[in-house]
N, C-alpha and C positions, 0 to 999 in steps of 0.2 A: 504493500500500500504506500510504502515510500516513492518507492519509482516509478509510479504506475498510476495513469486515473483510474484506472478499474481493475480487479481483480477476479478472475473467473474460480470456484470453487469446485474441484469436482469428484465426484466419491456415488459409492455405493449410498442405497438407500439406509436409513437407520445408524448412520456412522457418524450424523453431530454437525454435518457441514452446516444446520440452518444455527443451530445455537451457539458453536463456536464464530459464526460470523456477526449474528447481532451482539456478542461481548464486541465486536469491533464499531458498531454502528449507531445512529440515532434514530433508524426509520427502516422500516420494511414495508414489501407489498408481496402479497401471497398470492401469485401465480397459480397454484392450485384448487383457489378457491375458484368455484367456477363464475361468480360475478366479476372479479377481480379481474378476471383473463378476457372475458367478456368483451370489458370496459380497455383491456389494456391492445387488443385484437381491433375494437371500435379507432382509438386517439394511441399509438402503441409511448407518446411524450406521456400521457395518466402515469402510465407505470415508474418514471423517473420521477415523479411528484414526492417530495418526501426532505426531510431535514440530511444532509450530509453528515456523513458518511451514508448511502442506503443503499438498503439488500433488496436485489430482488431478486425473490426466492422459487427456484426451479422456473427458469427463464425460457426452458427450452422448451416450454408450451408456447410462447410467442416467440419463433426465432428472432422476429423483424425488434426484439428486445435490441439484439449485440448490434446492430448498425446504429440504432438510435443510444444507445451508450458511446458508442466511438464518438458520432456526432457531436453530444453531448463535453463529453471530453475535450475536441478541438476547440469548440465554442468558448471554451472557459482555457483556453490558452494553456493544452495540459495541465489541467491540475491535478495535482497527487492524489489516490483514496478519497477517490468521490462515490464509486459503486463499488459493489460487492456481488457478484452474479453465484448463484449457487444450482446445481444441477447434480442430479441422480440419472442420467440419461443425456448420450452426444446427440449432438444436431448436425443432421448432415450439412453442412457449411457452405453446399451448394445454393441453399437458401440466402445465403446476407451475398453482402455484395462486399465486404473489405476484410480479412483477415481479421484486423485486430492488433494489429502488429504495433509495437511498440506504444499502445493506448492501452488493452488488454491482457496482462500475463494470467497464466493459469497454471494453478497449483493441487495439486491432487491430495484429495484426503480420503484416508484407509480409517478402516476400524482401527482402535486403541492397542496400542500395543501393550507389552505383557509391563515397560518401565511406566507408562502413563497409567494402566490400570494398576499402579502400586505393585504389582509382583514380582518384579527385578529392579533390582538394588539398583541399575547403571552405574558400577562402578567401574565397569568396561566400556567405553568409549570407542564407537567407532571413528570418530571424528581422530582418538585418541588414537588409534589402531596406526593409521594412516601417518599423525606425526610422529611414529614413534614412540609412543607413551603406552605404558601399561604397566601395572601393579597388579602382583600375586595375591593371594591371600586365599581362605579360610571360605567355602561357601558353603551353605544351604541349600539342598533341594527334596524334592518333594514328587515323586512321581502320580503321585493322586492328585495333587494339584495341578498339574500340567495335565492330565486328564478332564478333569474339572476344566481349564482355563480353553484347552481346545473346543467342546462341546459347548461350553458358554461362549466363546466366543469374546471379541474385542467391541463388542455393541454398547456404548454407555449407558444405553437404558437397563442391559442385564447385571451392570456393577450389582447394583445393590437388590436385586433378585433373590427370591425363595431356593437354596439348594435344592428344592426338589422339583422347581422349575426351571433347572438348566434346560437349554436348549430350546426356549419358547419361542425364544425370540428368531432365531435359528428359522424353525418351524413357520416362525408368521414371516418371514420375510421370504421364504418358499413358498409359500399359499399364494402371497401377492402378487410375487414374479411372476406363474403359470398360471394363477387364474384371473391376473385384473393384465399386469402390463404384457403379454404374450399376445393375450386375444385383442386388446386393444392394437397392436403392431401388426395383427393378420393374422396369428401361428395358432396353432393348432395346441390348447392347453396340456392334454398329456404328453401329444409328443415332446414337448419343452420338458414335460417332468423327467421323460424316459432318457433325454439326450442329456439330462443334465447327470442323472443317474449314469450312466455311461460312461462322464466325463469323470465320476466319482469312483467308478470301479478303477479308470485307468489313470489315477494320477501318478506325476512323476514320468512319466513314459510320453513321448512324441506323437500322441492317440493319431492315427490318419482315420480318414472320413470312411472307409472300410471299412475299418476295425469297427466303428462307431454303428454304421450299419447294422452288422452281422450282430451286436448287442441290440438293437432296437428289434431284429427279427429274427432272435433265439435262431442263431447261428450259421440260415439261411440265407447266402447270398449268389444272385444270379449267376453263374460262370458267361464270359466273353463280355463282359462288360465294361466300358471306359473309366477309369476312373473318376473321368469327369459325371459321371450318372452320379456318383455316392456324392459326390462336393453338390450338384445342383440339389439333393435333395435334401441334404443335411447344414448345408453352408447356410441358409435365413436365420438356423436355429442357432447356430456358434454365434454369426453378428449381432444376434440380437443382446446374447450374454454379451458381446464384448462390448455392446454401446451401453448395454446397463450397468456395466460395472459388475458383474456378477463374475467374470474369471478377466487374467489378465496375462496375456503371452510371457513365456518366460525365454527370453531368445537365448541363440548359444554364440558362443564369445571364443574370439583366437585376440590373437595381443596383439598383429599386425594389423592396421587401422584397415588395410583395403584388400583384409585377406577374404576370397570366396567363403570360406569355410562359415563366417559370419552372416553370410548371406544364403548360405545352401541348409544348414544346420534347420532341421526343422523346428521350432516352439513348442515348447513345455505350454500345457494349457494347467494355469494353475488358479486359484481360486482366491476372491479377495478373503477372504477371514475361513479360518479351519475348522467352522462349525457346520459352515456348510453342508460341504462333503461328509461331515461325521454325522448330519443331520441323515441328510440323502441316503448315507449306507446303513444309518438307521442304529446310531453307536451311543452308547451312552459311556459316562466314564469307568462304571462299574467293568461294561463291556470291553472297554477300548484295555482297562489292566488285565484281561486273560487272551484277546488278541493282538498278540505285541507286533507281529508283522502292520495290521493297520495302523496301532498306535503311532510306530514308529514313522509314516507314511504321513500320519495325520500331525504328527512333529516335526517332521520336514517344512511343511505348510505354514506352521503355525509359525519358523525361523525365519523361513523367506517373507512371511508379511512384516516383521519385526524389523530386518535388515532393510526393506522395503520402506519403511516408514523411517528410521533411522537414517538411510543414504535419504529421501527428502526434507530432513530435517537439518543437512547439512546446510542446505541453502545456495545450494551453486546453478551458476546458470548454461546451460542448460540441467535437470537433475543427472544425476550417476546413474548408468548404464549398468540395471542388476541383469545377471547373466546367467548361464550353466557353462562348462568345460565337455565335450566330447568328444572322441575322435574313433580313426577307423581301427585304432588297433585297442579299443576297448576301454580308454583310460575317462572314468568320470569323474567330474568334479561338480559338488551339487549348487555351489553359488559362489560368482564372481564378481565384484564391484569394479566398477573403471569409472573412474573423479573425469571432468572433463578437460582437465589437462593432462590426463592419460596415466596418472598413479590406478594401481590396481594390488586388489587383494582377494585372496580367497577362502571361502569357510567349506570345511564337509560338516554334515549333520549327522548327528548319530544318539540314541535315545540314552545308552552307556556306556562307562568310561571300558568295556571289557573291545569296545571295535576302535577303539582309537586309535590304537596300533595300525590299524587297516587304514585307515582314514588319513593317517600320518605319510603312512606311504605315498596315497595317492596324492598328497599334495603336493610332498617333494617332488613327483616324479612331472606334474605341473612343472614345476618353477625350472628344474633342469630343462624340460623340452622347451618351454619359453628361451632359455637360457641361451639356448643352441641354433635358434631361429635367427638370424641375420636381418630379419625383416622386422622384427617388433622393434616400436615404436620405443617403449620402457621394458625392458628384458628382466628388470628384480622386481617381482610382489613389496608393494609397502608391509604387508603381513601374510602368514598363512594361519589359519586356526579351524578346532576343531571346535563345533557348537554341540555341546550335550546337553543330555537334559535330568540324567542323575549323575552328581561328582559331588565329594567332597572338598574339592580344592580347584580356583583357579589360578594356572601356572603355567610356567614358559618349558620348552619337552630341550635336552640337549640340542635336538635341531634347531631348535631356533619357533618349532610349529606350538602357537597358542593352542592351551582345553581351557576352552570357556563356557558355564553352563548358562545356557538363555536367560535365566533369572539373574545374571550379574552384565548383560548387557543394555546398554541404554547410548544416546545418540553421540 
């Protein structure tokens, strides 16, 4: 709001974007209301009506909102944090007529992370990671509660929730997705349930639109067929997630800026908040402590939305490029940060400290192959670390490779 007359918000539904922005503001107008929109669709200048700073909240019921904000903006000789746009759903941009470009910046908000809902200390720093800095010590962890925190979710309204209404919230924001914004956008309500279920079975994995298929029709799929038949007929239902904010690509990352690999690497389809998914496959925490394979799956999740919010908390312009590591001779690596002046660093995920060992390996074996590439940009990782989820301790290993449990990270 400093540099900027307006500021675009954007996040899943239920994740705070309208309340964290009226802490910023004098005046709102609610777009949702359907008089409101009415009136704002009738005169679309009504809707800037309001004492500065002002929200107007889920905009992208009246796209012709972003031109008349940029307007808005010039008129007043850029002036700094005059609007606040907030949205739970993109707008095709084919509708306005100006970018937004250097009147407009947009900032993404995720559900709470596990430092902001009070559960990790942040006494690890990624900021810190990066310059250098880090401090050992003595940790806490709690495998039931990271149970608990996955199925609850990072939703503010479920902080202070009944324990034995974990996962409600979960649940109502699945209800809403397939049976109000699905059908509203054209789609077919179950099939969105089935496709998203699908996308729940195969997290972590590079799901292709086959795969996705042959789960929506119990195993059956046509033989001689294009592949483009399964993308036309399942691709409305991925875009629709991605414009809702409901999953968000998780791309794959090589160190040299203008290497293929970056470009060919297929996307992780992963998911904004880890209750989701533990919703979908129908998990509670009790369940998630005697299936440790999903646990473990549903802990990866719950790390990368962490890191996720943590690298945009940095504040850099443009944000850090969260990533994966793959390659053809099997070497994975589950998240990569690259800052935009090209520092990078990388985390594996592992639920206990008995795979660290594993996880150690695969990082080093990262940092040598970058090492030996000729073409990378920054050839040494600011850091490598190991993200657990039960340890007693976190601490620096002989190599050099951080065990840090997610309850002691923060931004």
């Amino acid at each position: 709001m400093k540099a900027f007359g307006a500021v675009e918000v954007a996040g899943p539904k239920f994740c705070g974007k309208t309340w964290s922005s009226m802490a910023q503001a004098a005046s709102i107008a609610h777009l949702d209301d359907a008089g409101t929109r009415r009136m704002a669709e009738l005169d679309v200048s009504l809707a800037l009506e309001g004492q500065l700073p002002h929200v107007i909240d889920e905009w992208q019921d009246v796209p012709t909102v972003w031109d008349a904000v940029r307007r808005s903006v010039d008129e007043h000789g850029n002036k700094r944090g005059m609007y606040l746009l907030t949205g739970s759903s993109t707008v095709d941009k084919s509708k306005v007529s100006h970018s937004g470009a250097g009147r407009i910046a947009t900032v993404p908000m995720r559900t709470m992370s596990l430092f902001e809902s009070g559960e990790s200390t942040g006494a690890v720093s990624l900021r810190g990671l990066f310059e250098g800095q880090f401090v050992g010590g003595v940790a806490s962890t709690d495998v039931r509660k990271l149970a608990y925190a996955i199925c609850r979710g990072g939703w503010p309204a479920a902080l202070e929730g009944d324990d034995g209404l974990v996962g409600d919230i979960a649940a109502q924001y699945l209800d809403a997705l397939f049976s109000v914004s699905a059908v509203k956008a054209g789609l077919d309500s179950r099939m969105a349930r089935r496709c998203a279920s699908s996308l729940a079975r195969n997290m972590g994995t590079s799901l292709t639109y086959r795969t996705m298929y042959a789960d929506l029709h119990e195993g059956v799929v046509p033989s001689g067929v294009a592949a483009s038949y399964f993308q036309s007929e399942l691709e409305p239902y991925v875009s629709f997630f991605e414009d809702q904010y409901f999953i968000e690509n998780q791309a794959g990352w090589d160190a040299p800026i203008k290497s293929k690999s970056r470009i060919r690497s297929k996307p992780k389809r992963t998911f904004t908040d880890p209750s989701l998914p533990a919703s979908l496959l129908g998990m509670s925490p009790e369940r998630l402590l005697r299936e440790t394979q999903t646990f473990g799956t549903l802990f990866e999740e719950l790390c990368l939305r962490d890191v996720r919010v943590y690298s945009t908390a940095l504040g850099t312009m443009p944000n850090p490029i969260v990533s994966y590591y793959g390659d053809a001779d099997g070497l994975e690596v589950d998240i990569v940060v690259e800052l935009p002046d090209g520092r990078w660093g990388a985390f594996e995920v592992k639920l206990s400290e008995e795979k660290v060992p594993a996880a150690e390996a695969n990082l080093l074996r990262l940092r040598d192959k970058i090492a030996r590439n000729p073409a990378a940009r920054n050839a040494d990782p600011s850091f490598l670390a190991v993200l657990v989820g039960k340890a007693s301790y976190t601490w620096k290993m002989p190599s050099g490779v951080y065990v840090i449990p997610i309850t002691e990270l923060g931004a």
